[in-house]
mmCIF file as Biopython writes it, N, C-alpha, C and O atoms, coordinates in Angstrom:
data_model
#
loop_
_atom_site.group_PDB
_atom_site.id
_atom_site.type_symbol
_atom_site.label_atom_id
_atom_site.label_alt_id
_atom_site.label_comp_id
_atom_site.label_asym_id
_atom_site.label_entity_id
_atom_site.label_seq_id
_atom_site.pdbx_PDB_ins_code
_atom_site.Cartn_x
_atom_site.Cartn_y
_atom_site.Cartn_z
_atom_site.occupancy
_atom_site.B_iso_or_equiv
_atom_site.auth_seq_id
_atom_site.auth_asym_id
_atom_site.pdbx_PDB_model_num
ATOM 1   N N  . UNK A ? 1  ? 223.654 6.845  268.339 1.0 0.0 1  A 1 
ATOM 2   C CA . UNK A ? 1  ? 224.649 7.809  268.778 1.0 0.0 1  A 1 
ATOM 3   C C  . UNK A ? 1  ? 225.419 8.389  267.601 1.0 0.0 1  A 1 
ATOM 4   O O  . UNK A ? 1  ? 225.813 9.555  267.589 1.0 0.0 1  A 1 
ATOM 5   N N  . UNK A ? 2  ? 225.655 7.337  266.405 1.0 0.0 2  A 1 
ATOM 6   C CA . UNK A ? 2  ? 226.747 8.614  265.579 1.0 0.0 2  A 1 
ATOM 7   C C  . UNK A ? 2  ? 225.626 9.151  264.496 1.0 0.0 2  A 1 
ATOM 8   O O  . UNK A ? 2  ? 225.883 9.115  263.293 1.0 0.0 2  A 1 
ATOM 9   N N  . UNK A ? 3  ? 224.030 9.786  265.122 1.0 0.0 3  A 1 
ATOM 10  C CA . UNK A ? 3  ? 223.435 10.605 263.928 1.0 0.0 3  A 1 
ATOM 11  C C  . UNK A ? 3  ? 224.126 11.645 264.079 1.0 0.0 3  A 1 
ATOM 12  O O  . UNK A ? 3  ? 224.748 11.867 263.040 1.0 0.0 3  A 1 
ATOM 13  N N  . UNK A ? 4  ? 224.391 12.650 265.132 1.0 0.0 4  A 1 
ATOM 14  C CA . UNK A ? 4  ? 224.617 12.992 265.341 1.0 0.0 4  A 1 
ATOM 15  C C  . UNK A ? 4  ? 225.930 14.007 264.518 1.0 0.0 4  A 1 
ATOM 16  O O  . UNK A ? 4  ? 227.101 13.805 264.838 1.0 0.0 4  A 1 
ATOM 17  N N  . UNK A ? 5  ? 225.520 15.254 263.285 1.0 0.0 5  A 1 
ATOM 18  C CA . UNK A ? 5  ? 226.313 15.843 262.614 1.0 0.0 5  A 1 
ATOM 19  C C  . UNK A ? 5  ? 227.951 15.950 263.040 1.0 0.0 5  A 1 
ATOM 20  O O  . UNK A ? 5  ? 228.877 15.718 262.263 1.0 0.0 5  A 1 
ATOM 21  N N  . UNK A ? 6  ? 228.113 16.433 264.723 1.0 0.0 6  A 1 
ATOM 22  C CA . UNK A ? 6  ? 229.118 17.449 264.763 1.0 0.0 6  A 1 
ATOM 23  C C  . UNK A ? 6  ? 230.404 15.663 265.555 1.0 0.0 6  A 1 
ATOM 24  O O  . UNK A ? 6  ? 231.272 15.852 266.408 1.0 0.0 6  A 1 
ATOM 25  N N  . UNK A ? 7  ? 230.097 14.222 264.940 1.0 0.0 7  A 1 
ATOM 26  C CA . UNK A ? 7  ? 230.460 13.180 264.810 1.0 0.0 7  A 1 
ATOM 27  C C  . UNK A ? 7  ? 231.142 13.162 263.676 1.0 0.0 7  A 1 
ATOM 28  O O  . UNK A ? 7  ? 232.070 12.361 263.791 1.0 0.0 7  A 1 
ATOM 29  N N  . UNK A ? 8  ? 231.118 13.750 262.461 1.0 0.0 8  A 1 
ATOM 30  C CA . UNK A ? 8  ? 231.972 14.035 261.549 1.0 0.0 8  A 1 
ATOM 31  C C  . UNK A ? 8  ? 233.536 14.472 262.008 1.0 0.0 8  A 1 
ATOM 32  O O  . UNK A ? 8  ? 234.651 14.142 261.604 1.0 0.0 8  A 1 
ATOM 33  N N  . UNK A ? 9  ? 233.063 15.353 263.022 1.0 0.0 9  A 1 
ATOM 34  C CA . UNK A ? 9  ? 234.568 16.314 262.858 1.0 0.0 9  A 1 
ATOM 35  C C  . UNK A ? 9  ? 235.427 15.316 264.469 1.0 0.0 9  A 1 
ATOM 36  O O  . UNK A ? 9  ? 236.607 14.968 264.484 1.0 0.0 9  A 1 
ATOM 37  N N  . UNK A ? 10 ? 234.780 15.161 265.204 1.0 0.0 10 A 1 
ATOM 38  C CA . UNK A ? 10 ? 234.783 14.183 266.633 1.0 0.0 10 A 1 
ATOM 39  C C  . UNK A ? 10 ? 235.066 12.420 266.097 1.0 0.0 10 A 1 
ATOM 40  O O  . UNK A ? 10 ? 234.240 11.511 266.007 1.0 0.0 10 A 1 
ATOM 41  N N  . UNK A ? 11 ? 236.163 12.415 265.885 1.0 0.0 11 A 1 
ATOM 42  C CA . UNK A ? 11 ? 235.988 10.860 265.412 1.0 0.0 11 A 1 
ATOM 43  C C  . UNK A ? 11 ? 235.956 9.402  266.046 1.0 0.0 11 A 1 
ATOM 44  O O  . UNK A ? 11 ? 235.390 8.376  265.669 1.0 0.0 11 A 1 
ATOM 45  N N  . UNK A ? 12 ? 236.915 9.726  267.343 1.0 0.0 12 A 1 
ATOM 46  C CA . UNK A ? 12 ? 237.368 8.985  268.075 1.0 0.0 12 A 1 
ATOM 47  C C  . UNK A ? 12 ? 235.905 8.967  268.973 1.0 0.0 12 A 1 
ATOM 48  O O  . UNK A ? 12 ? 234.968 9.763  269.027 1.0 0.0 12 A 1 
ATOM 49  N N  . UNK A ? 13 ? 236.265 7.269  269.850 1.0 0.0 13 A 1 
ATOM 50  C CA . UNK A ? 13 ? 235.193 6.467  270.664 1.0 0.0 13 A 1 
ATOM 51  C C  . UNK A ? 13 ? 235.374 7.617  271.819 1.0 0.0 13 A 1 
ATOM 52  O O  . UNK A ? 13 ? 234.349 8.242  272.091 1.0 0.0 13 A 1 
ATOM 53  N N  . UNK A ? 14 ? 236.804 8.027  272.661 1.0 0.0 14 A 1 
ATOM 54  C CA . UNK A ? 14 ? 236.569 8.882  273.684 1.0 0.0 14 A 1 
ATOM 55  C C  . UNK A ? 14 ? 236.332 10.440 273.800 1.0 0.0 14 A 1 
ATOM 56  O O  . UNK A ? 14 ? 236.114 11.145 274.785 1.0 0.0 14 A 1 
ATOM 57  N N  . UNK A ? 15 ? 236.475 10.802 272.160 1.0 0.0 15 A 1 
ATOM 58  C CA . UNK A ? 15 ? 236.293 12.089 272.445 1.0 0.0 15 A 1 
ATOM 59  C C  . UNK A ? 15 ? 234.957 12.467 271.728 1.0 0.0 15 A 1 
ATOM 60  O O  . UNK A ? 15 ? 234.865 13.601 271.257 1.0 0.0 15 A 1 
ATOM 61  N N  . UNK A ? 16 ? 233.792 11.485 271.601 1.0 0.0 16 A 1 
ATOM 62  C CA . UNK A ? 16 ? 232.409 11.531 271.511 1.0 0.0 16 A 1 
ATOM 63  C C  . UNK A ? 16 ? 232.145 11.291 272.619 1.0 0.0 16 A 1 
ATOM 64  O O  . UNK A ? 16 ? 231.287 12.153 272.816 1.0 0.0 16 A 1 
ATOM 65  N N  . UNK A ? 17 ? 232.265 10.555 273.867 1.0 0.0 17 A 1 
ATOM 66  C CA . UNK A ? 17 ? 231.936 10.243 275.173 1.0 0.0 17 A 1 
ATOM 67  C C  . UNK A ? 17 ? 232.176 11.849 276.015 1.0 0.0 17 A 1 
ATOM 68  O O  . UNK A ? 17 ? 231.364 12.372 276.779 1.0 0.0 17 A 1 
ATOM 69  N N  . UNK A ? 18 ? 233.386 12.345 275.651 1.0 0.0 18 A 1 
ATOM 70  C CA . UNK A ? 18 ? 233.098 13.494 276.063 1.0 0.0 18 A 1 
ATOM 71  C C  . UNK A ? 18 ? 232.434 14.200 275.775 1.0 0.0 18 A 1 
ATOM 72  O O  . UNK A ? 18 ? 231.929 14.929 276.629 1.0 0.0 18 A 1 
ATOM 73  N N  . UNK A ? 19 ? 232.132 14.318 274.508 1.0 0.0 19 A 1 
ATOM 74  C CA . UNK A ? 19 ? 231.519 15.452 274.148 1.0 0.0 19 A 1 
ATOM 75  C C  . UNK A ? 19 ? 229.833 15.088 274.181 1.0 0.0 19 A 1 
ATOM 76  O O  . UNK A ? 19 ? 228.934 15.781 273.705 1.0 0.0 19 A 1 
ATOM 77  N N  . UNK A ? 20 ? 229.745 14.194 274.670 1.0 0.0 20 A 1 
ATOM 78  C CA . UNK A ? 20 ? 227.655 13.446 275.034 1.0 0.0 20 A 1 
ATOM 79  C C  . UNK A ? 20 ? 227.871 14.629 276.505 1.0 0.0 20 A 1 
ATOM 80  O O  . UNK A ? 20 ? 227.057 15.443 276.942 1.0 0.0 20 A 1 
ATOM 81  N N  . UNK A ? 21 ? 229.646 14.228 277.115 1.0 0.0 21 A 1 
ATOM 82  C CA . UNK A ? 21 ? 229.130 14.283 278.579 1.0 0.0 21 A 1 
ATOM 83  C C  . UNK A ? 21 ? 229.007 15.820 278.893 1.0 0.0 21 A 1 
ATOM 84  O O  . UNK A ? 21 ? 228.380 16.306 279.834 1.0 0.0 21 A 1 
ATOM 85  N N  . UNK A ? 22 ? 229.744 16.518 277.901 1.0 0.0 22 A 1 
ATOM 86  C CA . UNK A ? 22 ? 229.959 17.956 277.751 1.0 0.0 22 A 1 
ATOM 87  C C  . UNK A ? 22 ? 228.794 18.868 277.436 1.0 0.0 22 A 1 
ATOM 88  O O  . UNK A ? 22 ? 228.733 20.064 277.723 1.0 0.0 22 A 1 
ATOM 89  N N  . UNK A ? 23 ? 227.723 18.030 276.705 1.0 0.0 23 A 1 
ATOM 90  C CA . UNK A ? 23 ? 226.679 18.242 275.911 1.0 0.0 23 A 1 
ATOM 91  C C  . UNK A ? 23 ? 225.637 18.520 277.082 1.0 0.0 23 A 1 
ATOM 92  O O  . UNK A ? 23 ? 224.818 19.437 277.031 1.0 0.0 23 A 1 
ATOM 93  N N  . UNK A ? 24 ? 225.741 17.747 278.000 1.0 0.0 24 A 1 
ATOM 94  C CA . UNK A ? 24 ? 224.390 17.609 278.909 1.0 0.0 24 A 1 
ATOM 95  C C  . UNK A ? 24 ? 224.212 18.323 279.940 1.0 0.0 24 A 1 
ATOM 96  O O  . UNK A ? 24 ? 223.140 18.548 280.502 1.0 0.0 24 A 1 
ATOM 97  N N  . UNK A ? 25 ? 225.964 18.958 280.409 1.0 0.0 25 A 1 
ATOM 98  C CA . UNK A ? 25 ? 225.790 20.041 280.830 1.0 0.0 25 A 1 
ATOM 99  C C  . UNK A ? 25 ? 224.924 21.639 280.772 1.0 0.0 25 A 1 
ATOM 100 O O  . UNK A ? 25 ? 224.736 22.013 279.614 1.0 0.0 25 A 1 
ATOM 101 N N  . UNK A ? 26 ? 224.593 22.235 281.453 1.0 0.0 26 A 1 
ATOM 102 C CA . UNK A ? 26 ? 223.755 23.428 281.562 1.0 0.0 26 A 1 
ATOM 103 C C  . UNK A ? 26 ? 224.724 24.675 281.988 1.0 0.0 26 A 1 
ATOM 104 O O  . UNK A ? 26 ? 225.742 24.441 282.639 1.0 0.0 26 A 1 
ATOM 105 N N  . UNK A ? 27 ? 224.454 25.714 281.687 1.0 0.0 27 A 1 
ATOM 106 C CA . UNK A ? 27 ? 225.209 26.930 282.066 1.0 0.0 27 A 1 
ATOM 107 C C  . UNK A ? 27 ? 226.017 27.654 280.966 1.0 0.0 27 A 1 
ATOM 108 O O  . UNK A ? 27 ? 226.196 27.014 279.930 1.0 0.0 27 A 1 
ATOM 109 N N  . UNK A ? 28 ? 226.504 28.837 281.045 1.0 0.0 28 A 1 
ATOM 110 C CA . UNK A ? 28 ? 227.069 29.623 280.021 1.0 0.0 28 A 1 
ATOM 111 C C  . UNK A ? 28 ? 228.639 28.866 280.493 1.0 0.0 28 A 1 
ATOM 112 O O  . UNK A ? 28 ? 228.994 28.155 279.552 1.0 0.0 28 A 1 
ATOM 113 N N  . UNK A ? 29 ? 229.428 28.825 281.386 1.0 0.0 29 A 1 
ATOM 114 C CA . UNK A ? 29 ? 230.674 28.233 281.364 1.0 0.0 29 A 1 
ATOM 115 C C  . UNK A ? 29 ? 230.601 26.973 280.484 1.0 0.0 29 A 1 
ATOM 116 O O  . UNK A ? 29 ? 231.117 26.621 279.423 1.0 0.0 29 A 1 
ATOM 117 N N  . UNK A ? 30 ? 229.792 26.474 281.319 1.0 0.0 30 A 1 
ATOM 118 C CA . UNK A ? 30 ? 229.952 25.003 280.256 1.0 0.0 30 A 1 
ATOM 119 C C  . UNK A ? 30 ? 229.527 24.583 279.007 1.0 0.0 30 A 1 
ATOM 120 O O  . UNK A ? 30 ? 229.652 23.418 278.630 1.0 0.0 30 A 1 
ATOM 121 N N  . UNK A ? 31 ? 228.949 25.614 278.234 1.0 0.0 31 A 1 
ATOM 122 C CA . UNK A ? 31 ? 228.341 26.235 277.097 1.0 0.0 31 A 1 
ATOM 123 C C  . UNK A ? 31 ? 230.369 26.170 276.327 1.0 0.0 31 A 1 
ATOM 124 O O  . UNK A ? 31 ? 231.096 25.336 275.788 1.0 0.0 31 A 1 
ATOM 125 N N  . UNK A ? 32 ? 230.428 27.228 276.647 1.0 0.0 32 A 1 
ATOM 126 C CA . UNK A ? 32 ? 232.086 27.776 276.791 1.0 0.0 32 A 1 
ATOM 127 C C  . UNK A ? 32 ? 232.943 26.866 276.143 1.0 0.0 32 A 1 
ATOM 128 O O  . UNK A ? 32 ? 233.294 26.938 274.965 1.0 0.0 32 A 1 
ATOM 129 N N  . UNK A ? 33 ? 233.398 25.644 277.309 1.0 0.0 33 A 1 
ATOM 130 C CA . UNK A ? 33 ? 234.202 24.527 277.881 1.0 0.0 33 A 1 
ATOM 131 C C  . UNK A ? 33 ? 233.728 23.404 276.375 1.0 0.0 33 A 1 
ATOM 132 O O  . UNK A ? 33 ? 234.526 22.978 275.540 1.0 0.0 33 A 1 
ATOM 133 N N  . UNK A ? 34 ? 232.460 23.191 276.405 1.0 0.0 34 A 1 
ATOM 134 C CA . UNK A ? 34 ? 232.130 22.530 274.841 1.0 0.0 34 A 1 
ATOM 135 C C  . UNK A ? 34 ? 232.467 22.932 273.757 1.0 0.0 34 A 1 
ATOM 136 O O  . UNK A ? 34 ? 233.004 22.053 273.083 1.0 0.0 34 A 1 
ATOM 137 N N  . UNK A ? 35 ? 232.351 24.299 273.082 1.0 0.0 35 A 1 
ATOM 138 C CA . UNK A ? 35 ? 232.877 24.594 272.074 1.0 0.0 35 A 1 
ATOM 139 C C  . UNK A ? 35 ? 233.933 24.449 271.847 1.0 0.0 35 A 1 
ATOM 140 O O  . UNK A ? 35 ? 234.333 23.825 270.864 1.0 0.0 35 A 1 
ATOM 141 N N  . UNK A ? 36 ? 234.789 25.087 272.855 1.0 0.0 36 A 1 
ATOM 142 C CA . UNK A ? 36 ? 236.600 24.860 273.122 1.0 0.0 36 A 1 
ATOM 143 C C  . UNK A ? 36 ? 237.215 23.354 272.933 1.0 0.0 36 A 1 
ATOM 144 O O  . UNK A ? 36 ? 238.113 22.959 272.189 1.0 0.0 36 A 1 
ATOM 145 N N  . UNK A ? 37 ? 236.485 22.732 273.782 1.0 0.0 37 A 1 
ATOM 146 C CA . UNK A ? 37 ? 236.264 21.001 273.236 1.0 0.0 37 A 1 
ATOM 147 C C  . UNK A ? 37 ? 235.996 20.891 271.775 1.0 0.0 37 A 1 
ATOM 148 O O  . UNK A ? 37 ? 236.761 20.262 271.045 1.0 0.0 37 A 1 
ATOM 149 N N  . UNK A ? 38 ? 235.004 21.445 271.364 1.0 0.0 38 A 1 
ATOM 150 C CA . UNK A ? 38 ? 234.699 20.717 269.879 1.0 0.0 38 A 1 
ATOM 151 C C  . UNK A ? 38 ? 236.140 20.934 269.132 1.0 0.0 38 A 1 
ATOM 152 O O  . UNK A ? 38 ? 236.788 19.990 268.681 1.0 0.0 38 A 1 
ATOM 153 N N  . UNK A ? 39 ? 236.667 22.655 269.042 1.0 0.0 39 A 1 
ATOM 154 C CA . UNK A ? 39 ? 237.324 23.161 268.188 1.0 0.0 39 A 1 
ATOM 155 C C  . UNK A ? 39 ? 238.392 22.424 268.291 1.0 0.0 39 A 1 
ATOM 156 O O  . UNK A ? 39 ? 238.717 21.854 267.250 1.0 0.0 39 A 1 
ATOM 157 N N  . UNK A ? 40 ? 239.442 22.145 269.770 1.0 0.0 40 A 1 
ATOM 158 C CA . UNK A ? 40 ? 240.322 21.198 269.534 1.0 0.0 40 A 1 
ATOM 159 C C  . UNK A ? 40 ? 240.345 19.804 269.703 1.0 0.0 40 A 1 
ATOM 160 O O  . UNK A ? 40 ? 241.378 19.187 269.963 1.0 0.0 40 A 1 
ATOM 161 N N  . UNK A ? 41 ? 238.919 19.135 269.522 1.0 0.0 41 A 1 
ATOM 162 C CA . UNK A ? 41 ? 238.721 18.142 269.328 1.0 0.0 41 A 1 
ATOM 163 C C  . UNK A ? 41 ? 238.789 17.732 267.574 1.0 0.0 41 A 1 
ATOM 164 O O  . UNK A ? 41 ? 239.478 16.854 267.056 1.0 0.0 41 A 1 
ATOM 165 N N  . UNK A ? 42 ? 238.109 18.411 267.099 1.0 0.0 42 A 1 
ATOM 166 C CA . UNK A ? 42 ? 238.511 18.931 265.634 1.0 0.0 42 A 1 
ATOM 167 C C  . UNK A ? 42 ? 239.570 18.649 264.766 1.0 0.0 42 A 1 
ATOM 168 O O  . UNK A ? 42 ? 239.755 17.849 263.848 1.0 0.0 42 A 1 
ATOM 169 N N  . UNK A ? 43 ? 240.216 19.536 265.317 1.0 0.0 43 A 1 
ATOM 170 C CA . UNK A ? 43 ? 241.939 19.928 265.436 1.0 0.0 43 A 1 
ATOM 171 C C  . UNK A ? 43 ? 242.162 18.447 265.115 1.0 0.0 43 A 1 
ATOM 172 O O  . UNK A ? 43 ? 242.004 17.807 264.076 1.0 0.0 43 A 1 
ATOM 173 N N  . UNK A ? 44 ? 242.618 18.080 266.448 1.0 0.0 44 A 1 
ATOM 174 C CA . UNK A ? 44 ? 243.155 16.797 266.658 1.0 0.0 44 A 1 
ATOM 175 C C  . UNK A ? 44 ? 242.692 15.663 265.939 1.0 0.0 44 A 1 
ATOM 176 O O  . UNK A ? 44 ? 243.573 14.876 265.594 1.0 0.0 44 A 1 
ATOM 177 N N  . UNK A ? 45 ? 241.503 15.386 265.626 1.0 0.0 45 A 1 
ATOM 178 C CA . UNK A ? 45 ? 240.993 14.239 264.596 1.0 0.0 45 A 1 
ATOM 179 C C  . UNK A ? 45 ? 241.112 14.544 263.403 1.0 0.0 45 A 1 
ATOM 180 O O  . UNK A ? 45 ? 240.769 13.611 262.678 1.0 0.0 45 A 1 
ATOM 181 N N  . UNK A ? 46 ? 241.544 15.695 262.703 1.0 0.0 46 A 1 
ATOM 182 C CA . UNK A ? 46 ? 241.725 15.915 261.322 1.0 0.0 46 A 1 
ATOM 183 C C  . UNK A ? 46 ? 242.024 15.156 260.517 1.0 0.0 46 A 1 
ATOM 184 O O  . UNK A ? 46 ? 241.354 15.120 259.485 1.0 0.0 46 A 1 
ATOM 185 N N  . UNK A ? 47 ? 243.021 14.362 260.672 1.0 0.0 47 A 1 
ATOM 186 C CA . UNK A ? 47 ? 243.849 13.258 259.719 1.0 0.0 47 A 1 
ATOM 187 C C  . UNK A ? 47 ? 243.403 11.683 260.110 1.0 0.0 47 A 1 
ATOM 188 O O  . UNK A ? 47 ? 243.861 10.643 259.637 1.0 0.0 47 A 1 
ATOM 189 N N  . UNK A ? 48 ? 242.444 11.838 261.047 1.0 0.0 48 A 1 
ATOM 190 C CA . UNK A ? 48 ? 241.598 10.274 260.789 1.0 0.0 48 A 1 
ATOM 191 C C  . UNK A ? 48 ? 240.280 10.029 260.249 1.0 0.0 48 A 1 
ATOM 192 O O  . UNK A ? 48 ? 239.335 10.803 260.397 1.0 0.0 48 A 1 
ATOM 193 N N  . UNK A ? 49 ? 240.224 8.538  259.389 1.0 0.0 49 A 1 
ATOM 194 C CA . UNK A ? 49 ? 239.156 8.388  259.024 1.0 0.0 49 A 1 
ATOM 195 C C  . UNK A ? 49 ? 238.107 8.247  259.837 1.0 0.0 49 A 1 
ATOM 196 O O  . UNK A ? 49 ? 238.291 7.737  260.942 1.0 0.0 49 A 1 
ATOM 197 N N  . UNK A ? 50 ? 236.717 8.705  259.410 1.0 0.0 50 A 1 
ATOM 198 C CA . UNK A ? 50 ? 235.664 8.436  259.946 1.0 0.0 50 A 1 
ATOM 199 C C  . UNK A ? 50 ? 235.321 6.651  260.337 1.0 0.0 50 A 1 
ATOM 200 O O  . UNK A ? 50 ? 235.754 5.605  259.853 1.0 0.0 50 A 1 
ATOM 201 N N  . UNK A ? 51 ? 234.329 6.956  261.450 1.0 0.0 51 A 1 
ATOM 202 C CA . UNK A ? 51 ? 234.016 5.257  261.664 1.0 0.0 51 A 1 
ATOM 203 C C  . UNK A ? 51 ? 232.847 4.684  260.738 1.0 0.0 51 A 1 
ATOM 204 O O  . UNK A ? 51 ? 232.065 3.904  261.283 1.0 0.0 51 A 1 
ATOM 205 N N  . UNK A ? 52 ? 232.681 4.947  259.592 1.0 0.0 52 A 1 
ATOM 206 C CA . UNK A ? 52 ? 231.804 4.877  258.954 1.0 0.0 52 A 1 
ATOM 207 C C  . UNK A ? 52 ? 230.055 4.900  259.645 1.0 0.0 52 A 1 
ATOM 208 O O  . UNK A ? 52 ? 229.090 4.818  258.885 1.0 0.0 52 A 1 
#
């Protein structure tokens, strides 16, 4: 689970669980709803270290 590149910027245990669950979704909304996720998922993990 953490090969996964865009695990760099996503640091935390729950906001990779979202974003698997965000991922598996289908459709242009939920296409949407993920990015918006990544960007302030992003955001918000900025100032923590990675889990190695």
């Amino acid at each position: 689970m953490d090969k996964n590149p865009i695990f760099s910027l996503i640091k935390t245990e729950c906001g990779r669980a979202k974003y698997e669950m965000l991922a598996s979704k289908k459709g242009i909304f939920n296409r949407i709803r993920l990015y918006w996720f990544i960007v302030f998922a992003a955001i918000e993990d900025w100032n923590l270290k990675a889990d190695a």
